[in-house]
Backbone as CSV, one residue per row, in Angstrom:
resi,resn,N_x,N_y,N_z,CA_x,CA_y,CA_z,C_x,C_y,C_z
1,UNK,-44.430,39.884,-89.490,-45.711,39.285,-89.130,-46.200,39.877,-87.806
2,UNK,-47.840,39.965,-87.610,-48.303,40.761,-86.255,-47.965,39.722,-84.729
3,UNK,-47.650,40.164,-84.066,-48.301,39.618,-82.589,-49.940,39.039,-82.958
4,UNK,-49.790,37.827,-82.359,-51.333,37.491,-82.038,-52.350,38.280,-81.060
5,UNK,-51.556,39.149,-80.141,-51.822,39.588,-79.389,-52.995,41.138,-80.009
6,UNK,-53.671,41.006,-80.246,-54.766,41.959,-80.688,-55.851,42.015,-79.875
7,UNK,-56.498,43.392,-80.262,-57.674,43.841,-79.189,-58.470,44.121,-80.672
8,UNK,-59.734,43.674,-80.731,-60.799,43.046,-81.829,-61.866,43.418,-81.382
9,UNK,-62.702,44.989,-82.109,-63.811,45.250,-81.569,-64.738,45.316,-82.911
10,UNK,-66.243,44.811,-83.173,-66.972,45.108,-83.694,-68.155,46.320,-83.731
11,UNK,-68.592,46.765,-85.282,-69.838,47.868,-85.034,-70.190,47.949,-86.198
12,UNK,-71.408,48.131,-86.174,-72.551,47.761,-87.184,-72.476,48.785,-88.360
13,UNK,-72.865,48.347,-89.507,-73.404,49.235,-90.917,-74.161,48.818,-91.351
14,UNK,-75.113,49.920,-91.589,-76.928,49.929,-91.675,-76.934,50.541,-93.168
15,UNK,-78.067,50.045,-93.694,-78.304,51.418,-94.934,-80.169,50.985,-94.901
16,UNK,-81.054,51.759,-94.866,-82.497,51.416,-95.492,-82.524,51.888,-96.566
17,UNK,-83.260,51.062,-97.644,-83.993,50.894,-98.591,-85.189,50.877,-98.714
18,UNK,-85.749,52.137,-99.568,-86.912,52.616,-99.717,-87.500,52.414,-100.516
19,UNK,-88.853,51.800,-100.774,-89.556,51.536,-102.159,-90.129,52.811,-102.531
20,UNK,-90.406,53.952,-101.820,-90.318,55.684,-102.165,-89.882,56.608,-101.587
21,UNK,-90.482,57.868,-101.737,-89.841,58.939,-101.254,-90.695,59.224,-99.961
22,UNK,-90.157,59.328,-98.432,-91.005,59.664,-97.575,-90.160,60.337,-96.669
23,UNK,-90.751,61.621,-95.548,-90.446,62.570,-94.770,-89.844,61.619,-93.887
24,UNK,-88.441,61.976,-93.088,-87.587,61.966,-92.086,-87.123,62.348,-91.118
25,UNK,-87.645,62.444,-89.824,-86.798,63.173,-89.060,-86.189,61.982,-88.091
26,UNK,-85.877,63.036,-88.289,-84.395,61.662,-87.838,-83.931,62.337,-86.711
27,UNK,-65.761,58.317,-66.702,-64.475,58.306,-66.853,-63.480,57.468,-65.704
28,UNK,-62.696,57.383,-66.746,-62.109,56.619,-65.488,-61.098,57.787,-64.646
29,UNK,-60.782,56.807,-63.135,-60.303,58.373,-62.372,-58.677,57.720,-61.612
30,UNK,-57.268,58.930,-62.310,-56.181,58.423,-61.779,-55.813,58.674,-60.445
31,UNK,-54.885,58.041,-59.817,-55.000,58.363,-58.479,-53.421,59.166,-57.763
32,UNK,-53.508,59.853,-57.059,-51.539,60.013,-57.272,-51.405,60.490,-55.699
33,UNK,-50.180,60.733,-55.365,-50.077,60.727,-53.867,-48.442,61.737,-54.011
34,UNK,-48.514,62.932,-53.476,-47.075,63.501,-52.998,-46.432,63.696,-52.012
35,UNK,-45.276,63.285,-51.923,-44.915,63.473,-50.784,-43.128,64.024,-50.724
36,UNK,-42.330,65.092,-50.133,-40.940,65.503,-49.991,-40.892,65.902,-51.766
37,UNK,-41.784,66.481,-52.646,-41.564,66.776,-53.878,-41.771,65.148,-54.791
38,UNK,-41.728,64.528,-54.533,-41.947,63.130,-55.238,-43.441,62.780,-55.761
39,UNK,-44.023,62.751,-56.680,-45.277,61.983,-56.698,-45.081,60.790,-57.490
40,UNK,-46.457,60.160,-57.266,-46.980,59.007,-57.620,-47.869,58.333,-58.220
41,UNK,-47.730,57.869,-59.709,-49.609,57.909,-60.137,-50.049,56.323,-60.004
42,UNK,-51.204,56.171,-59.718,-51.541,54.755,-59.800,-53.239,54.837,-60.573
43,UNK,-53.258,53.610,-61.119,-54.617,53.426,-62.324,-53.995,53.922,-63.496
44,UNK,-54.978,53.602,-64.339,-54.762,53.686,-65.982,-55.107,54.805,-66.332
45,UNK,-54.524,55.226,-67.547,-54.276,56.604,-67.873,-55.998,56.355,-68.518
46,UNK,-56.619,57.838,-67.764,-58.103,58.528,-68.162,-58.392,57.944,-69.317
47,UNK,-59.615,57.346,-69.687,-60.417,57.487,-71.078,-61.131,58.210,-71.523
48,UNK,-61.253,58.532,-72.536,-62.019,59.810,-73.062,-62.452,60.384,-74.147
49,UNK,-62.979,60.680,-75.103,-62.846,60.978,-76.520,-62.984,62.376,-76.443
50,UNK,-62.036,62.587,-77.435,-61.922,64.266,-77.923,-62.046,64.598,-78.949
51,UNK,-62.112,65.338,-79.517,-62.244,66.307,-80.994,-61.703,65.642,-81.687
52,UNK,-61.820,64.675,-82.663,-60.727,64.569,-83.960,-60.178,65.903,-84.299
53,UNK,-60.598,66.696,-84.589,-60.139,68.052,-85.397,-59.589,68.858,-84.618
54,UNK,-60.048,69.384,-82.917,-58.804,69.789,-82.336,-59.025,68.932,-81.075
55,UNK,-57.982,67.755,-80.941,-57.959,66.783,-79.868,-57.692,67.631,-78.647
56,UNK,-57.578,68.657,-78.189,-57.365,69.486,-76.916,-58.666,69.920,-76.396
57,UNK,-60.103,68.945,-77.167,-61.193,69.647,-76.226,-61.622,67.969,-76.504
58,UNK,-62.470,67.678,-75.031,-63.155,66.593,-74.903,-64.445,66.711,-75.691
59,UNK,-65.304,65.406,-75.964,-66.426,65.238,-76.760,-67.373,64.325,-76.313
60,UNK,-68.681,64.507,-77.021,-69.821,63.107,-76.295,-69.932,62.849,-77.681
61,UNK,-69.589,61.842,-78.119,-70.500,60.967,-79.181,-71.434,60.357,-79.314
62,UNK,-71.594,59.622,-77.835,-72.809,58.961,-77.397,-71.936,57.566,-77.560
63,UNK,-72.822,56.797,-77.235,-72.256,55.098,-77.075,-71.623,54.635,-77.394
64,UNK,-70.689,53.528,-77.517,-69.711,53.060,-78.737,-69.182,51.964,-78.009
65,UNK,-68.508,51.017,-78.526,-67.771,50.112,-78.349,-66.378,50.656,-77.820
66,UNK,-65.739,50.150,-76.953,-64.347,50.476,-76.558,-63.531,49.206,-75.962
67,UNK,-62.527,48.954,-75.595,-61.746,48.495,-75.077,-61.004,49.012,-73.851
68,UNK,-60.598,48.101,-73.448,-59.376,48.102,-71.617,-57.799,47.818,-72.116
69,UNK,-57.192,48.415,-71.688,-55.565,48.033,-71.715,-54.700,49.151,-71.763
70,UNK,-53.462,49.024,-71.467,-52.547,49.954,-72.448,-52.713,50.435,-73.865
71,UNK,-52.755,48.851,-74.606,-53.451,49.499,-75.690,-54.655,49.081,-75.845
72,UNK,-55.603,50.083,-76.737,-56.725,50.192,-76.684,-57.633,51.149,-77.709
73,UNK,-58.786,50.667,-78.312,-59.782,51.371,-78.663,-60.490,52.104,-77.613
74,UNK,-60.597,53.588,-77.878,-61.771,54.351,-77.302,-62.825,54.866,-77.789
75,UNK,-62.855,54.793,-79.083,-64.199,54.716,-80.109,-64.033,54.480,-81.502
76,UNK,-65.112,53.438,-81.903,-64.952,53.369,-83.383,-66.462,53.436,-83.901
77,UNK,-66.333,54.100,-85.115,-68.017,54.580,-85.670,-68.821,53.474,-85.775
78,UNK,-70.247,53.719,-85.626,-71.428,53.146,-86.268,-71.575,53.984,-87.222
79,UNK,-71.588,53.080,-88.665,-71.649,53.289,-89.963,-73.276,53.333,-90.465
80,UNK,-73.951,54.693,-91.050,-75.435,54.674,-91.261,-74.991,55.718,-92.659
81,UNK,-75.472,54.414,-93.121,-75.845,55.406,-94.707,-77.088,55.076,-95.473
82,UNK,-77.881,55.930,-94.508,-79.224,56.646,-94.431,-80.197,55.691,-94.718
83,UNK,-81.251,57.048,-95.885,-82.565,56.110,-96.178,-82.297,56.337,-97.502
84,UNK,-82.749,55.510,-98.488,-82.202,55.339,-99.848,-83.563,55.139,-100.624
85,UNK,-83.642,55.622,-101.468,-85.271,54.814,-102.563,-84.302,53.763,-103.573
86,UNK,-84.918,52.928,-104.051,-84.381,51.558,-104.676,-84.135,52.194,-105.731
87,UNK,-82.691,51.778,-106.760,-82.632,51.856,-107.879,-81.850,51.337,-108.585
88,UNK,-82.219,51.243,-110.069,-82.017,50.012,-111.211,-80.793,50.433,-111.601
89,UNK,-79.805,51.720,-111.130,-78.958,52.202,-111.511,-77.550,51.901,-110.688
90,UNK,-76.486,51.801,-111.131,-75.583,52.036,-110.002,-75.415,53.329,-108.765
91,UNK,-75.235,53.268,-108.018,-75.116,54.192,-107.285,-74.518,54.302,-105.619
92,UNK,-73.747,55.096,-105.623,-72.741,55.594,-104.451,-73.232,55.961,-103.073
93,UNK,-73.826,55.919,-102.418,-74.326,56.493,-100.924,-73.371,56.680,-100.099
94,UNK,-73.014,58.037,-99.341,-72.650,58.424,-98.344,-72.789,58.237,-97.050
95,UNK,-72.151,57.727,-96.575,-72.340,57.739,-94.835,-72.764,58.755,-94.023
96,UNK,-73.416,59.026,-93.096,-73.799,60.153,-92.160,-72.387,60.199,-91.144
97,UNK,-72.418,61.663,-91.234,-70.860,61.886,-90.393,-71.381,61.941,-89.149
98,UNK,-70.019,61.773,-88.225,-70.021,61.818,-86.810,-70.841,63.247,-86.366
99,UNK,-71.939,62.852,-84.996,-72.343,64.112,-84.377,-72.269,63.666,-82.821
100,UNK,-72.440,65.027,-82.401,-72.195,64.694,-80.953,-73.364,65.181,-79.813
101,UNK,-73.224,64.339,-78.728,-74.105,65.528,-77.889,-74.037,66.553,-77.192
102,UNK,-72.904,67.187,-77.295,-71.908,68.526,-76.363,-72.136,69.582,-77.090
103,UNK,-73.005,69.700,-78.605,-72.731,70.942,-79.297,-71.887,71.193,-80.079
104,UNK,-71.004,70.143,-80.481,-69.792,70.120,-81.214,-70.017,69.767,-82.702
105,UNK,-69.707,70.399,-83.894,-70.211,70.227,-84.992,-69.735,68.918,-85.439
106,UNK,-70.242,68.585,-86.446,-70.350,67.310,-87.348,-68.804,67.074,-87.852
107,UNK,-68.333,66.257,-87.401,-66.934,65.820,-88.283,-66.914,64.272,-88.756
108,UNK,-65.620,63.852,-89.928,-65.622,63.079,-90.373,-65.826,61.679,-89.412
109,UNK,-65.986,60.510,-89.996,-66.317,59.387,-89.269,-64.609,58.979,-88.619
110,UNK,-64.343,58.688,-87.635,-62.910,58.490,-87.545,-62.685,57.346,-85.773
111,UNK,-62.040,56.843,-85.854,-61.447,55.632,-84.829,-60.251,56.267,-83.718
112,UNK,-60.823,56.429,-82.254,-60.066,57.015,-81.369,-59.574,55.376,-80.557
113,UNK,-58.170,55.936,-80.858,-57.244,54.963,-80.395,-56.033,55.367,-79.289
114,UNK,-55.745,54.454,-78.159,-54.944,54.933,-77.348,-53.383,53.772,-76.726
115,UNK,-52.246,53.960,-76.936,-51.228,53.189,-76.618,-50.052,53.857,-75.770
116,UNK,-50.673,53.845,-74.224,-49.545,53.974,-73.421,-49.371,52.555,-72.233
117,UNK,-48.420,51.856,-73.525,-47.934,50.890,-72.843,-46.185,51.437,-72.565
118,UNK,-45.259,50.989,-71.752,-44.061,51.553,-71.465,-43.070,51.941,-72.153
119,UNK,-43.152,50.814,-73.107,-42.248,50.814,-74.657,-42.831,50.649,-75.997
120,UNK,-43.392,51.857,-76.815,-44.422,51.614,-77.798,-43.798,51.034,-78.607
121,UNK,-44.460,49.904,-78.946,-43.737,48.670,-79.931,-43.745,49.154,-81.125
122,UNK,-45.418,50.201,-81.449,-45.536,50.314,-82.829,-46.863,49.640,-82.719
123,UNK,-48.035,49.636,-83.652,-49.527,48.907,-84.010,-49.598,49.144,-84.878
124,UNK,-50.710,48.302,-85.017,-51.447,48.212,-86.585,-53.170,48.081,-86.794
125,UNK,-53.388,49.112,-87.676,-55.376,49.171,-87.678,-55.493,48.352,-88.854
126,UNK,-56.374,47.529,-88.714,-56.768,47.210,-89.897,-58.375,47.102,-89.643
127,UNK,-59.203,46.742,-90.613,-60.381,46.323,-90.860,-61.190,45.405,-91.706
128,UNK,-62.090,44.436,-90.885,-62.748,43.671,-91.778,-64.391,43.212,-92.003
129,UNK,-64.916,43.389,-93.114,-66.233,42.867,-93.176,-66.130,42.166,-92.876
130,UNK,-67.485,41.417,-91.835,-67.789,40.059,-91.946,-68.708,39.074,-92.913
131,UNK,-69.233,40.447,-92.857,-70.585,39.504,-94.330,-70.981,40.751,-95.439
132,UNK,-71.620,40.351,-96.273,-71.940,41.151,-97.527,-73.375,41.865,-96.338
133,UNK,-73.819,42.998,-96.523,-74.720,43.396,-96.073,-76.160,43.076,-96.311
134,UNK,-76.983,42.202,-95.509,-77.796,41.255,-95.403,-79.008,42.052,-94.541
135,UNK,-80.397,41.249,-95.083,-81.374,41.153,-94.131,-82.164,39.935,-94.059
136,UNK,-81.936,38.864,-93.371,-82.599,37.462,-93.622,-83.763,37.217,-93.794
137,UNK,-85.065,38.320,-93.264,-86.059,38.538,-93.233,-86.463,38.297,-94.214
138,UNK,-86.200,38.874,-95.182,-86.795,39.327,-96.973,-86.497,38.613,-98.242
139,UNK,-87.204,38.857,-98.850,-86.883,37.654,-100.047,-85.461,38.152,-100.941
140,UNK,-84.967,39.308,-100.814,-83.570,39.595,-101.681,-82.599,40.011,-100.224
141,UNK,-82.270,38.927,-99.810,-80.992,38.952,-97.998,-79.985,39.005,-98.641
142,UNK,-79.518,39.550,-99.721,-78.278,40.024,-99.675,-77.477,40.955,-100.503
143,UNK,-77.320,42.481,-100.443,-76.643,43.436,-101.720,-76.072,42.868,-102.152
144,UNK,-75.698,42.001,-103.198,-74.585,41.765,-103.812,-73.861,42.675,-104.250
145,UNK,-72.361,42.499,-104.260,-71.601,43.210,-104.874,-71.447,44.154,-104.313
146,UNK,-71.925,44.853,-103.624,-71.747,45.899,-102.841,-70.558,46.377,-102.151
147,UNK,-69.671,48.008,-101.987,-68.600,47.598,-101.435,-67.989,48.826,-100.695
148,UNK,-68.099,48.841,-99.617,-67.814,49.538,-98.723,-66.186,50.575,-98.607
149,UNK,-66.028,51.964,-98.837,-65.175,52.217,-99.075,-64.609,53.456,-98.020
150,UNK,-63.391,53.476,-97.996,-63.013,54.981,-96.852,-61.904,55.426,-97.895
151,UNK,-62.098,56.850,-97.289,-61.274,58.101,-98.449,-60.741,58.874,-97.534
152,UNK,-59.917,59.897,-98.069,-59.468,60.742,-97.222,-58.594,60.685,-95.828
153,UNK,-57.992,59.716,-95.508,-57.917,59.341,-94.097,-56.662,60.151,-93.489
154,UNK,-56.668,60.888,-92.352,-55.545,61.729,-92.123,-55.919,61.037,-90.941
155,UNK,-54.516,61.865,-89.835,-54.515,61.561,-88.048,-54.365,62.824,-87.405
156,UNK,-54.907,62.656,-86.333,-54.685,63.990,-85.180,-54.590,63.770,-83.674
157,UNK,-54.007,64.520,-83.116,-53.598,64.050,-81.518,-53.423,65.195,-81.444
158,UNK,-53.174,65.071,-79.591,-52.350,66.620,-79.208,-50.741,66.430,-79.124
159,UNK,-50.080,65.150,-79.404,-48.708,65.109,-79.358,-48.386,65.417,-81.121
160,UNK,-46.966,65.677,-81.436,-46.628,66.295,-81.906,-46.738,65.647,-83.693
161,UNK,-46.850,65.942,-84.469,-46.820,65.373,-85.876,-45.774,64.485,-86.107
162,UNK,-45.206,64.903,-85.729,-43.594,63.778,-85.939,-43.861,62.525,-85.280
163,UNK,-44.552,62.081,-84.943,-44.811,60.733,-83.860,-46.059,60.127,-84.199
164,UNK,-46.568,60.493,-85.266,-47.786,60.740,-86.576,-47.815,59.514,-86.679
165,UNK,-48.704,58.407,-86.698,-48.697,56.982,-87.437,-49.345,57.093,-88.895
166,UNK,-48.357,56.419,-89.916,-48.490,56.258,-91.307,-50.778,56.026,-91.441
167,UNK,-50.659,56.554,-92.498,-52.121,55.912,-92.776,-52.091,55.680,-94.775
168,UNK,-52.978,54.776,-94.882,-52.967,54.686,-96.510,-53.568,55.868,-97.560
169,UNK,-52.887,56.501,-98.558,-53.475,57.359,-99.169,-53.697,57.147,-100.325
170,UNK,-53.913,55.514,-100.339,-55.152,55.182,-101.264,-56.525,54.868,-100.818
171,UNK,-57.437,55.047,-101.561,-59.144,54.976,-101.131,-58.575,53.217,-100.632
172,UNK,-59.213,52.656,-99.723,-59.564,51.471,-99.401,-61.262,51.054,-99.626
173,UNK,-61.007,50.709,-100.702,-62.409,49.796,-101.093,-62.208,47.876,-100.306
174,UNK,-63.368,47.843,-99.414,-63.491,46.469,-98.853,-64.043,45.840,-100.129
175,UNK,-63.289,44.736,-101.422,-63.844,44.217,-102.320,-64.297,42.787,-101.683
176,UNK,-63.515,42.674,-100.967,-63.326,40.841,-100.550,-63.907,40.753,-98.837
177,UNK,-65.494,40.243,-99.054,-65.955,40.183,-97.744,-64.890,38.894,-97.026
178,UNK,-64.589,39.306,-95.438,-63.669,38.389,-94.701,-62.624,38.692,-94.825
179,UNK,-61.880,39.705,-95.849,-60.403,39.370,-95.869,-59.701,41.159,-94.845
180,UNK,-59.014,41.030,-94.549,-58.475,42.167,-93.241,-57.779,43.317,-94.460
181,UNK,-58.053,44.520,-94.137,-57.479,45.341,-94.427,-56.634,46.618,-93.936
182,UNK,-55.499,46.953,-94.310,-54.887,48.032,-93.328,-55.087,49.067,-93.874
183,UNK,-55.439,50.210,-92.499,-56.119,51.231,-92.819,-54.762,52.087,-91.929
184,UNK,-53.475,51.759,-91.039,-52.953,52.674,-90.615,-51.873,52.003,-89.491
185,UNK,-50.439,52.563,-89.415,-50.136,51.919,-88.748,-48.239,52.726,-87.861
186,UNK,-47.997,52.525,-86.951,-47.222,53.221,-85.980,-46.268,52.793,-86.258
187,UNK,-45.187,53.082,-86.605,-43.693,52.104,-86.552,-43.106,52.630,-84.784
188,UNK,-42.206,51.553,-84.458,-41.636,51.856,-83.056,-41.266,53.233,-82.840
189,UNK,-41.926,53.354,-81.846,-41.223,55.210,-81.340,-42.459,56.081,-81.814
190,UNK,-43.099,55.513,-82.694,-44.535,56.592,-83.060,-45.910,56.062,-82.328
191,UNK,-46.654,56.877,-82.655,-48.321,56.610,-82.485,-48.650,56.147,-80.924
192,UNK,-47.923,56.712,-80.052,-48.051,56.615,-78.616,-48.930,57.863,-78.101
193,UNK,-49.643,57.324,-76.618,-50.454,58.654,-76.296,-51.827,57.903,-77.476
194,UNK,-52.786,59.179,-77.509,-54.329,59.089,-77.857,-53.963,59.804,-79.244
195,UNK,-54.986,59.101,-80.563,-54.893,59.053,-81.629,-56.493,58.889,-82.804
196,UNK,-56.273,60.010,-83.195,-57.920,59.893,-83.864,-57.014,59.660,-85.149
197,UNK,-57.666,58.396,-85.999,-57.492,58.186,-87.304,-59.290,58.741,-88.060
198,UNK,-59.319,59.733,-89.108,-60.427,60.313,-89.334,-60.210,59.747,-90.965
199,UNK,-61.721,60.057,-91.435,-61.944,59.532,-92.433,-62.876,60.438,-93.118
200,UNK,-62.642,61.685,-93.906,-62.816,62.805,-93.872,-62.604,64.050,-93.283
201,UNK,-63.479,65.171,-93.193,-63.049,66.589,-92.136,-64.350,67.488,-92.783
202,UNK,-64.522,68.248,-91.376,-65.142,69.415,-91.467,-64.637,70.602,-92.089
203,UNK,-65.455,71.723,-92.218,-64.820,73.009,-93.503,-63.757,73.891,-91.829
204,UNK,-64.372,73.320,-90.782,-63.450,73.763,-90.021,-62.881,73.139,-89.084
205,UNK,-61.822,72.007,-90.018,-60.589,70.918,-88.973,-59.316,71.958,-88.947
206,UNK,-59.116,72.931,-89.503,-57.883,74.118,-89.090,-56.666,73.251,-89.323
207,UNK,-56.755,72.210,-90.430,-55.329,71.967,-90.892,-55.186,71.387,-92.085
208,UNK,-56.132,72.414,-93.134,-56.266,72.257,-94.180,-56.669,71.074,-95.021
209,UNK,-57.582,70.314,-94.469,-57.977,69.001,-95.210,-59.205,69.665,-96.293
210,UNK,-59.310,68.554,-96.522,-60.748,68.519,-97.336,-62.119,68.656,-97.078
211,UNK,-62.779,69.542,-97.110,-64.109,69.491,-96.401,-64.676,68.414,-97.223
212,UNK,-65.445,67.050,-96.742,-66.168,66.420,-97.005,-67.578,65.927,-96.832
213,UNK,-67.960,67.359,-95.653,-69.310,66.731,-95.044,-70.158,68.099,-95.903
214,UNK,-71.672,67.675,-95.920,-72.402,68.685,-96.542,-73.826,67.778,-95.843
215,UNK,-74.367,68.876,-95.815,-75.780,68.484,-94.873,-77.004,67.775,-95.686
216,UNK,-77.548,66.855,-95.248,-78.862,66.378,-95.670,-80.055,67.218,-95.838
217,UNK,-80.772,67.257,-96.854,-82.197,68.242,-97.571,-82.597,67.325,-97.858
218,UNK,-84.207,67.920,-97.418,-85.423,67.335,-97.538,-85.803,67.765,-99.240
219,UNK,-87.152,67.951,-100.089,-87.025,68.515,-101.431,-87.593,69.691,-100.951
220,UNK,-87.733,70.129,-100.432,-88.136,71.777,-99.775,-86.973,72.754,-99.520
221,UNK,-85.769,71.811,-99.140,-84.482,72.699,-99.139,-84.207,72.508,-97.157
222,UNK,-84.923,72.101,-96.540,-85.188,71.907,-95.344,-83.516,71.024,-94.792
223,UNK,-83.071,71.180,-93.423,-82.381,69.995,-93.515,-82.835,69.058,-92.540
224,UNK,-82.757,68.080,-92.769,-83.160,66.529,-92.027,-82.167,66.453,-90.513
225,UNK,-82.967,66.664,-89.378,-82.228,66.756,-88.108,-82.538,65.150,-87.113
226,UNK,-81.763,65.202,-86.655,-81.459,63.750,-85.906,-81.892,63.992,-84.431
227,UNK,-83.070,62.943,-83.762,-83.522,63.418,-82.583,-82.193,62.549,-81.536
228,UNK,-81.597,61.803,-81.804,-81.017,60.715,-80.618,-79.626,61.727,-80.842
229,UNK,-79.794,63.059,-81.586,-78.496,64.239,-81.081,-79.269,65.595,-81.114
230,UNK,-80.183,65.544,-79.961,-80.495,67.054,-79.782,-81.257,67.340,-80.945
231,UNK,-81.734,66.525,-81.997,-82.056,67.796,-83.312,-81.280,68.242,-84.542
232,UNK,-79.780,68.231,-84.169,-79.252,68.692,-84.704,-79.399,68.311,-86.485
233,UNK,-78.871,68.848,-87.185,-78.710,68.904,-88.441,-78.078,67.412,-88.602
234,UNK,-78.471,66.373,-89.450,-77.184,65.087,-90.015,-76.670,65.483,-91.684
235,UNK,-75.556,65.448,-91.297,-74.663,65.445,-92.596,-74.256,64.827,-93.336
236,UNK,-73.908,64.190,-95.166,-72.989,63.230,-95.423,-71.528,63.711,-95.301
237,UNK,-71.195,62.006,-95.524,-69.840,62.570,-95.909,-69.503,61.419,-96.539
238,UNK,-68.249,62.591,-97.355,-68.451,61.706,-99.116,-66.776,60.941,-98.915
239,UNK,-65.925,60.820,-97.805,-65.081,59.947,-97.720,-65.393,58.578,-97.438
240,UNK,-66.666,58.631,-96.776,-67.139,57.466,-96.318,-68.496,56.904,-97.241
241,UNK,-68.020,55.699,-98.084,-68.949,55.890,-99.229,-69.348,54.107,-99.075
242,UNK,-70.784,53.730,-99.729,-70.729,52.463,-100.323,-71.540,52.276,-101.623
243,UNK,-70.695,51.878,-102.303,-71.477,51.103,-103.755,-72.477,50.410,-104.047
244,UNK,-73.352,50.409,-104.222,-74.490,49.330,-104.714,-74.733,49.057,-106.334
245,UNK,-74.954,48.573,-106.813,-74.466,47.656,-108.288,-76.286,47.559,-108.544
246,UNK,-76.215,48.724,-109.910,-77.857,48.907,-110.129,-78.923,47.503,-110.164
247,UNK,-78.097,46.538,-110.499,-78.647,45.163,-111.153,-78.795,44.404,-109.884
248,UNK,-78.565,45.040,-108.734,-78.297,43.846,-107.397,-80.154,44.448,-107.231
249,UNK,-80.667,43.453,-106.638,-82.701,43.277,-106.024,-82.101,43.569,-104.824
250,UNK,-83.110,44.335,-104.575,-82.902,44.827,-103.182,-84.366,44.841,-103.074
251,UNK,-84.991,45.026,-101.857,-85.946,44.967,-100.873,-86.347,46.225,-99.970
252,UNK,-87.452,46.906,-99.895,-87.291,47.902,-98.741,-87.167,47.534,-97.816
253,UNK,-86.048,47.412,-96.953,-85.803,47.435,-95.465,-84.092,47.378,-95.374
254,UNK,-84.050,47.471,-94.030,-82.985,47.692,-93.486,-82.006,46.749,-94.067
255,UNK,-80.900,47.060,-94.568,-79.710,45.983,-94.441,-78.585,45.984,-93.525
256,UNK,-77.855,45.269,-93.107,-76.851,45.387,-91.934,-75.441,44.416,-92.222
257,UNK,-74.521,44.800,-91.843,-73.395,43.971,-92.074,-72.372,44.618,-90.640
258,UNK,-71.411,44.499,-89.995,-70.718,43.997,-89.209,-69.015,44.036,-89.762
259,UNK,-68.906,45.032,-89.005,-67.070,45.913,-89.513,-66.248,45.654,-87.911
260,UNK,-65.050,44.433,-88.386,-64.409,43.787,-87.115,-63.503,45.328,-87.474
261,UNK,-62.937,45.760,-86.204,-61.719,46.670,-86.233,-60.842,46.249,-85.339
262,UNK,-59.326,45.985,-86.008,-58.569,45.421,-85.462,-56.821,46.113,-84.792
263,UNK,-56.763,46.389,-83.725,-55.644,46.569,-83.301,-54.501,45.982,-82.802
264,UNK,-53.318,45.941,-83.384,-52.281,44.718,-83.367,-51.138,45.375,-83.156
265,UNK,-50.605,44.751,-82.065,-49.000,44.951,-81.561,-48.727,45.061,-82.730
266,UNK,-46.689,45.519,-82.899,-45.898,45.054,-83.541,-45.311,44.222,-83.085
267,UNK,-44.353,43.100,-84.017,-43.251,42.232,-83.126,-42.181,42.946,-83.020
């Protein structure tokens, strides 16, 4: 059973719904002291986010939710899967992959996590909806059925593979809004130091995953660029998926729902 002791951060998932087709454009500082060959560090080890794909170069993602402690979240995604036109059909939508503002290409959506407490107990990720994805505004407030899913999920650090925390390599479909799911987890002696759990990969993560991202087109062949990153190009990616159930009424506008991410000692 977990420690109660958990660090519990929330972040939003968006999708719009379109009644047609319309144009888009879219640290902390340690301190140390030497003296006769001896040093000394005092403050908490740097925060920072780096590359999922090669964690040996720092990154800007832009904003995010984080946490304080030994252990700790240092970023977890905002989930946007896009602009959608309504339909009577079932159908799958992709998430927009991670971009950055440093120039750094598009990689999978993924959760930077960090545990240097003295004796790594071991943790545990899990994740949970809070609500079916809603807009109260409108006369159809709620996708039914709808169901939020992650694929692909590998890990990367700059410490060594062997110290690798387990992750599930089955798809995790969220069926059951409220109920917690594990997405990854450290046994004692592992998953210490800084830790990107990713949820997909670029055609260039250099350790043979799956390319899963492919860029957004306009019907001109154009691609759809994102102004709140420079311009750049936005991409899907097809690890990060959600279901909509052709028969569910939907509404043009925004829907939103609320993804708790949870980090938990071991006992």
């Amino acid at each position: 059973m977990l420690k109660t002791n958990s660090v519990i951060l929330q972040a939003t998932v968006t999708i719009m719904i379109l009644s047609f087709i319309q144009p888009i454009s879219v640290n902390a500082e340690s301190l140390s002291h030497s003296d006769s060959g001896k040093v000394k560090f005092s403050g908490e080890y740097p925060k920072g986010i780096v590359d999922p794909e090669h964690p040996n170069k720092g990154v800007d993602p832009g904003p995010s939710p984080s946490t304080d402690g030994a252990l700790r979240f240092d970023f977890v995604p905002q989930l946007n899967f896009w602009n959608n036109v309504i339909s009577e059909k079932d159908q799958v939508y992709h998430a927009n992959a991670q971009l950055f503002l440093d120039g750094t290409g598009a990689r999978g959506n993924f959760v930077q996590l960090s545990d240097y407490r003295e004796k790594g107990s071991g943790w545990s990720l899990q994740v949970r909806q809070e609500t079916q994805l809603i807009n109260a505004s409108t006369k159809n407030k709620e996708l039914k059925g709808s169901v939020i899913s992650f694929d692909q999920s590998w890990t990367n650090s700059i410490n060594s593979p062997s110290y690798a925390p387990n992750v599930s390599k089955e798809v995790i479909h969220i069926n059951n809004i409220g109920e917690t799911y594990d997405l990854a987890q450290a046994k004692p002696g592992t998953g210490e130091g800084t830790w990107s759990i990713i949820f997909g990969a670029s055609i260039d993560n250099g350790q043979g995953k799956k390319d899963t991202l492919s860029p957004r087109i306009d019907q001109s062949g154009q691609p759809f660029l994102d102004s709140d990153f420079n311009n750049q190009p936005i991409y899907q990616n097809s690890a990060v998926s959600l279901f909509i159930p052709g028969k569910t009424k939907k509404d043009p506008v925004h829907y939103q729902t609320m993804l708790t991410w949870i980090l938990s000692e071991l006992p």
